[in-house]
C-alpha positions, 0 to 999 in steps of 0.5 A, a space after each residue: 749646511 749639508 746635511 748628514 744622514 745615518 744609514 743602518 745596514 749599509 753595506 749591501 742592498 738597499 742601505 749601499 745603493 742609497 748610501 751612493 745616491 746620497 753621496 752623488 748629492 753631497 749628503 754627508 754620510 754615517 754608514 753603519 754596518 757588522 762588515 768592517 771590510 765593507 764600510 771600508 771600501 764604501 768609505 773609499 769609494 764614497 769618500 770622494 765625493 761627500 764627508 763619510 764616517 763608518 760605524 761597525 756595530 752589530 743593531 742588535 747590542 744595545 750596548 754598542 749601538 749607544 756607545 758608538 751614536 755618543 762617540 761620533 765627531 763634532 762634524 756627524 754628531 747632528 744627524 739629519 736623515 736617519 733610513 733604520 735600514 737594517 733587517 734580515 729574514 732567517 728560515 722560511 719554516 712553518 710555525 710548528 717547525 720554526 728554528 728559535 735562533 731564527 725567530 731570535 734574529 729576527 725580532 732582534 734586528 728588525 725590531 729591537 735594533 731599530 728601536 736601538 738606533 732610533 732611541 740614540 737619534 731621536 733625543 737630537 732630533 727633538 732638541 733641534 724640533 727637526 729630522 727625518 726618519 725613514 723606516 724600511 718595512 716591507 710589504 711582508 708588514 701588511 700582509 701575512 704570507 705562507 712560511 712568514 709568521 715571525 719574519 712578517 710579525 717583525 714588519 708588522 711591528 715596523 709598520 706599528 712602530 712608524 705609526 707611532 713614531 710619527 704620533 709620538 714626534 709630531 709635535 716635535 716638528 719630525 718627519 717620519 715615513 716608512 718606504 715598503 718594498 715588496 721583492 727587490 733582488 739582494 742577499 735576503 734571500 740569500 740570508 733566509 736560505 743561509 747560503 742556499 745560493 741556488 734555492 735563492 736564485 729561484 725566488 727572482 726568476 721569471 720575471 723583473 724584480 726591484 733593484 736596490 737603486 729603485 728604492 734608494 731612488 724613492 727614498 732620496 725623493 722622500 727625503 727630498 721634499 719641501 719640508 712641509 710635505 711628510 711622505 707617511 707610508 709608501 708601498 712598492 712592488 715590481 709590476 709583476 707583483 701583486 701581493 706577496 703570492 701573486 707574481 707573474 713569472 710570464 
């Protein structure tokens, strides 16, 4: 039986390029995401090559998130692979001068919209005493960093999280593990300086960033091993990278 995996924050970055890896090895996808126009092309694209179904739904609605997991189709309706991919960093202030809206987005998305989408998942996956699910972090959870305060709060709340998920589900047989990449070259940058384009470019120059297809590539080793092997917390960083400060720009 193949198996069927749901991807959160599919259509760009890090949650595409592991949609297309997983569709090249004929796991069935869910692809979740706000941009309609998006999961469309994604579903024509990937369509040829494995079963897909989109879900367009905004992580943070509680109400949505739920609604849309109940109604999938017999086919979908057991989900294998869970990657609680969707996150975003908003403003790069400091605390004093933080943007409410900002903070509001982000432990949104990447704290509650992740407990959303797993809530709705995680029942199944008990039932049947199997599943995998990846947490995408950051390496902004393990350390804090000038300007990050909220932004890295959240991924040490996803880091706190996997932790115990992975104590909570253990005796239920699933496998849980986070992936934390460090700089990857996507739109987050382009979200935290809200259509700064220029300011955004500049975070990746000077050196080689990660690209999305590098962590899909961990992820789909990951999830790949024989079952008896959990990959629990993984850190990845381009080389020039040290820590979230330390960047040779050559």
């Amino acid at each position: 039986m193949k198996k069927t995996a749901l991807i959160t924050g599919a259509t760009s970055g890090i949650g595409k390029a592991t949609a297309k890896l997983f569709a090249l090895n004929e796991i069935q996808l869910i692809l979740c995401g706000r941009r309609q126009e998006r999961l469309d092309d994604l579903e024509a694209e990937l369509g040829i090559l494995t079963k897909v179904i989109t879900l367009n739904f905004d992580i943070r609605d509680r109400s949505k998130v739920t609604k849309a997991i109940a109604a999938l189709p017999n086919d979908f309706s057991r989900i294998d692979i869970l990657i609680n991919n969707a996150g975003n960093a908003h403003g790069l202030d400091t605390i004093d001068e933080g943007n409410l809206d900002d903070w509001d987005a982000m432990l949104d998305i990447n704290v509650k919209g992740l407990l959303y989408i797993s809530k709705a998942i995680i029942p199944q996956m008990v039932a049947r005493k199997k599943g995998h699910i990846i947490n995408i972090g950051s390496t902004a959870g393990k350390e804090v960093y000038p300007r990050g305060n909220v932004y890295c709060a959240s991924k040490h709340a996803v880091d706190a999280i996997n932790q115990g998920m992975r104590i909570d589900l253990n005796s239920h047989g699933i496998r849980v593990g986070a992936v934390n990449p460090g700089l990857v070259e996507t739109e987050f940058s382009k979200v935290r300086f809200k259509g700064d384009n220029a300011r955004a470019e500049t975070v990746y120059q000077g050196f080689q960033a990660l690209k999305p297809e590098d962590i899909a590539d961990i992820i789909h080793f990951v999830v790949t091993r024989p079952y008896h092997v959990n990959i629990a917390d993984l850190v990845v960083m381009p080389t020039a990278q040290a820590s979230s400060t330390i960047i040779n720009k050559g």
